[in-house]
C-alpha positions in Angstrom: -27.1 -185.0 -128.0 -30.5 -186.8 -128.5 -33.4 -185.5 -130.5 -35.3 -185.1 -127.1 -32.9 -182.7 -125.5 -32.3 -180.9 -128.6 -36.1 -180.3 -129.2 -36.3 -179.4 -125.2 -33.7 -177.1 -125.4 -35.1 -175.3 -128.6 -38.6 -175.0 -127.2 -36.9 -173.2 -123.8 -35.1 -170.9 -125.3 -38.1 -169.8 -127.7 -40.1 -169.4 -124.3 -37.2 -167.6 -122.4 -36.9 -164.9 -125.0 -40.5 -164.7 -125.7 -40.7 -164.3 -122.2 -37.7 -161.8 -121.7 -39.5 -159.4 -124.6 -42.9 -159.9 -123.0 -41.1 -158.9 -119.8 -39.1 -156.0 -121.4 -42.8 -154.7 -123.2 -44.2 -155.1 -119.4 -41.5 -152.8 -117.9 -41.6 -150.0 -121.1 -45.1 -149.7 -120.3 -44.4 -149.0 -116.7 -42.4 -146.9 -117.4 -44.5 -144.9 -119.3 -47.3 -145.0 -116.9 -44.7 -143.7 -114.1 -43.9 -140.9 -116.7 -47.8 -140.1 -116.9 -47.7 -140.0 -112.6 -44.9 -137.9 -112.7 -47.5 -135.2 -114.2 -49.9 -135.8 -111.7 -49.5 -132.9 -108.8 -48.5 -134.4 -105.4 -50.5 -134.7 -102.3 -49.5 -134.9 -98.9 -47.6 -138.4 -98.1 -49.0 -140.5 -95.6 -45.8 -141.3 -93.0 -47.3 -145.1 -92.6 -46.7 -145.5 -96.2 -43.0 -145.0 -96.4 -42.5 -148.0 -93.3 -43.3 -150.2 -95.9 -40.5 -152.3 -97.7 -39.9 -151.0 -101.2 -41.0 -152.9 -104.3 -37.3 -154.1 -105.1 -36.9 -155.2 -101.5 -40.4 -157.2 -101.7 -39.1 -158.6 -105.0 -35.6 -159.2 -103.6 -37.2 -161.4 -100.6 -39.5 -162.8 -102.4 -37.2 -164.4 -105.1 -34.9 -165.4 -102.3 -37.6 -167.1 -100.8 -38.3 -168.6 -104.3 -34.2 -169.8 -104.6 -34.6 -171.5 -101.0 -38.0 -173.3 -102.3 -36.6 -174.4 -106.0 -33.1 -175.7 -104.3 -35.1 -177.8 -101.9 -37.7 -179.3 -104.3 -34.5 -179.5 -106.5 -32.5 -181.9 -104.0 -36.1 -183.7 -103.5 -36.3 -184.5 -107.1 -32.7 -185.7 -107.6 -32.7 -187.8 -104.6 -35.8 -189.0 -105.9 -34.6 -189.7 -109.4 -31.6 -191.6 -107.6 -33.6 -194.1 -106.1 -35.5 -194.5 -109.3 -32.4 -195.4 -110.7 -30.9 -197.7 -108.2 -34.2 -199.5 -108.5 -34.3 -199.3 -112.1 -31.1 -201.3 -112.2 -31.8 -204.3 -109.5 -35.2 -204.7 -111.5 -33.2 -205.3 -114.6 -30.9 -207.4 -112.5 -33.5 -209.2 -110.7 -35.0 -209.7 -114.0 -31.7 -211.0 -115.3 -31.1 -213.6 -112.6 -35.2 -214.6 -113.0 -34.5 -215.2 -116.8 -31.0 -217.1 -116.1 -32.7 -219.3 -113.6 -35.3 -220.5 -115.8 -32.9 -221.4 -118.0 -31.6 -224.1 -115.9 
């Protein structure tokens, strides 16, 4: 494995879990503020408000939405990488048959 992808890999995982115990501080607090709510006395519900989707379903379509986005931009990006490819190699063999020719 290469320097570069060892360094890369290193610096993701340090931002995943920094990330993951940002995330995990986010939700303790949360939950401590719903705690705090729980306290409060309750009023009457407006029947609009419960037509709504839920938070979890809002994050659930959302995220699916997100999948559907990051596959498609994620085929883009490999076709895209392909081509550079396939052109990187018949400019190096273009370059090859230049430099052979000017031999002669």
């Amino acid at each position: 494995m290469s320097t570069y992808t060892e360094f890369a890999q290193k610096v993701q995982n340090e931002f995943l879990n920094s990330l993951k115990a940002a995330q995990e501080l986010n939700v303790k607090s949360f939950a401590a503020f719903n705690e705090l709510l729980a306290q409060v006395p309750t009023a009457k519900v407006d029947p609009a408000t419960t037509e709504l989707p839920t938070p979890t379903d809002m994050v659930e379509q959302t995220f699916a939405f997100t999948n559907q986005l990051l596959e498609t931009r994620k085929a883009y990006a490999v076709k895209l990488a392909e081509l550079a490819t396939q052109t990187q190699q018949q400019f190096a063999q273009t370059a090859a048959r230049i430099a052979e020719s000017a031999k002669n």
